[in-house]
C-alpha positions in Angstrom: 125.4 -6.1 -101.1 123.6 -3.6 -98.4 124.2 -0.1 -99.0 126.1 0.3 -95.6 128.9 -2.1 -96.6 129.0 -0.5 -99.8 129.3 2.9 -98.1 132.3 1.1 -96.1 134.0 0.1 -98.9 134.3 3.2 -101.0 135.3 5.1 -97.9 138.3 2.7 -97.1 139.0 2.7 -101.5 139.4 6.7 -101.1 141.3 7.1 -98.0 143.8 4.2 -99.6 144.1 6.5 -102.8 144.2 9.5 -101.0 147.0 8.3 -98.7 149.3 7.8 -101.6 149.0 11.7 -102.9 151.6 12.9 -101.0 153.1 16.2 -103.1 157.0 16.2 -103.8 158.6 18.6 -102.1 162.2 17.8 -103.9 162.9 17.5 -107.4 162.8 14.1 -108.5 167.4 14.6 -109.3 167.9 15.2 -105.5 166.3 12.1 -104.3 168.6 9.2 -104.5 169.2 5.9 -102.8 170.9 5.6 -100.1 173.6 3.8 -101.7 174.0 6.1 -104.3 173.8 9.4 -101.8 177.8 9.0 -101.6 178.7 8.8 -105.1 176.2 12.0 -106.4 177.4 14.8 -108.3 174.9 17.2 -106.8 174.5 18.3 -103.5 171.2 17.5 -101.3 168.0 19.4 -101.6 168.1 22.0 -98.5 165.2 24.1 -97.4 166.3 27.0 -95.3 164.3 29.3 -93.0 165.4 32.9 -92.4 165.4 35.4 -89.3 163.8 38.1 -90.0 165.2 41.6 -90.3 164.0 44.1 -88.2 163.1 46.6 -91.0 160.9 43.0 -92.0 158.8 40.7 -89.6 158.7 38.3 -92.5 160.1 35.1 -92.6 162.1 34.4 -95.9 161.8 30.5 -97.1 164.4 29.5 -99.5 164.7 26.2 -101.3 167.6 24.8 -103.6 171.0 22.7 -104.0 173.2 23.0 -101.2 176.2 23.5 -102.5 178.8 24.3 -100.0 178.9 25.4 -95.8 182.3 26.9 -94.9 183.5 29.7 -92.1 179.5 30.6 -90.9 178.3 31.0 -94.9 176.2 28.6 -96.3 175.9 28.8 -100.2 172.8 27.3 -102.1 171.8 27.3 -105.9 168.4 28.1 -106.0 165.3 27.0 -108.2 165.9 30.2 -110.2 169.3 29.1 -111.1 171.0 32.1 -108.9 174.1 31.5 -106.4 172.9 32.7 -103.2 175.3 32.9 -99.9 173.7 33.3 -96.5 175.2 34.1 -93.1 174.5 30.9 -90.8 173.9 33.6 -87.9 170.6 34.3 -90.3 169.5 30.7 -90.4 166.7 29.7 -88.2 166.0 26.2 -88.6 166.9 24.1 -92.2 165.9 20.6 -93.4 167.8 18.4 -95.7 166.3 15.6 -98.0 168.8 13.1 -97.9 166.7 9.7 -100.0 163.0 8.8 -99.9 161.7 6.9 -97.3 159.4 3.3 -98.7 155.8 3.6 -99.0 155.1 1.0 -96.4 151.5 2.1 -96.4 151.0 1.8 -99.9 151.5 -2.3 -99.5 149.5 -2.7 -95.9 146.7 -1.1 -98.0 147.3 -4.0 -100.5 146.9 -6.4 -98.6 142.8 -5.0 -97.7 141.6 -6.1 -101.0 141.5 -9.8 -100.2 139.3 -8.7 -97.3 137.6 -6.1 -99.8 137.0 -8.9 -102.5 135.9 -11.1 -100.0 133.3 -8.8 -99.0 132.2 -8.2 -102.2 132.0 -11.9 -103.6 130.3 -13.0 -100.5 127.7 -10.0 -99.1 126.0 -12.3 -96.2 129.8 -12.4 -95.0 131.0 -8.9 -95.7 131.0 -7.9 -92.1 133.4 -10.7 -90.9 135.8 -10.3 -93.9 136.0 -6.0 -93.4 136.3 -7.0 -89.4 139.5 -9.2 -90.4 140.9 -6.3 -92.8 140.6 -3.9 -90.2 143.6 -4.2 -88.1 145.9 -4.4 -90.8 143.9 -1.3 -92.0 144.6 1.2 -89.1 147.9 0.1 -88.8 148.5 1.5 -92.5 146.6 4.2 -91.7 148.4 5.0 -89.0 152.0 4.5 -90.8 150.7 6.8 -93.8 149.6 9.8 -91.4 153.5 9.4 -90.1 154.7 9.1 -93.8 152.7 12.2 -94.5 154.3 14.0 -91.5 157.6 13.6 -92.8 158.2 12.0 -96.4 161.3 12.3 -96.7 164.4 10.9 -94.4 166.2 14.2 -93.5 169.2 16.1 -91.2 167.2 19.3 -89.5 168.7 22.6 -87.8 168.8 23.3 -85.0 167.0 20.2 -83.8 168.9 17.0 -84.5 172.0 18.3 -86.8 174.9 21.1 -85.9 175.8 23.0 -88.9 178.9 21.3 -90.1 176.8 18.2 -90.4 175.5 19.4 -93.6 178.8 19.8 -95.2 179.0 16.5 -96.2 176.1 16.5 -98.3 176.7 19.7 -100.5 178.0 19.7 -103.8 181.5 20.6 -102.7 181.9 19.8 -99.1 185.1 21.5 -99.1 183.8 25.1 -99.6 183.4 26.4 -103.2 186.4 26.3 -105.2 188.0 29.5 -106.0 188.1 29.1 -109.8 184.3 28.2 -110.0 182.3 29.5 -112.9 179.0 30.4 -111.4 177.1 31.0 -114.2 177.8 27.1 -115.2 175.9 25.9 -112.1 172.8 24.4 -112.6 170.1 22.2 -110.9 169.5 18.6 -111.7 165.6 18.9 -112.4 163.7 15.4 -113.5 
């Protein structure tokens, strides 16, 4: 096998792998199936971006359970395990993981290695059989970059999504119950 073709094979092997090393950005107990998103215990993993205050140009990022949005406050249990209840007038923009989205790259990339085999078994036809993968090949590509771009399905604020579109998927929709223990809550970490 010429040492280009070899060169063109290990570049399309790493960019397969690579493509599938997508971090998580949710705990593994707040991404569910969409048939199961009804029926969960928990609320939906919310990231939330602050306004700054004018005594601080910084933006504040906040991640947790969302656990309740009722008269402009939305409540959220964060990764350190504390309640925390925000003003919606504070909130510039959030994002809610509602379920993964399928790795349809992952499987467009499987179905290269016939092409890839092929080019290894037979060398004096490598060309043809890498010019047959190819199309199959971008198009994966191509689906991975958008995968990568958002991993998740999701609700977003201000964007898409009002406010009181997010009730529906925190723990208690209704607002937080009066008699709630707070120092019970916990997150649902896999």
């Amino acid at each position: 096998m010429s040492g280009k073709i070899r060169n063109i094979l290990l570049v399309l092997i790493c960019i397969a792998i690579d493509c599938g090393c997508q971090p998580k950005m949710v705990p593994a107990g707040y991404l569910r199936p969409p048939k199961q998103l009804t029926k969960s215990i928990t609320g939906g993993w919310v990231e939330v971006s602050l306004i700054p205050e004018t005594s601080n140009d910084t933006i504040t990022m906040l991640s947790g359970e969302l656990l309740a949005v009722k008269s402009g406050t939305l409540h959220m249990l964060t990764s350190r395990t504390e309640l925390i209840s925000l003003n919606t007038n504070r909130i510039s923009s959030m994002k809610l993981y509602l379920f993964p989205k399928p790795n349809l790259s992952l499987l467009g990339f499987l179905g290269v290695i016939p092409d890839i085999t092929g080019a290894i078994l037979q060398p004096d036809y490598a060309g043809g059989f890498l010019l047959l993968g190819i199309p199959l090949f971008v198009t994966s590509l191509v689906i991975a970059i958008a995968d990568f771009q958002d991993g998740n399905s999701s609700l977003r604020y201000p964007e898409k999504n009002s406010m009181s579109e997010f009730s529906k998927y925190a723990r208690f929709p209704q607002g937080l119950p009066p008699d709630l223990q707070k120092e019970k809550l916990h997150l649902v970490i896999k």
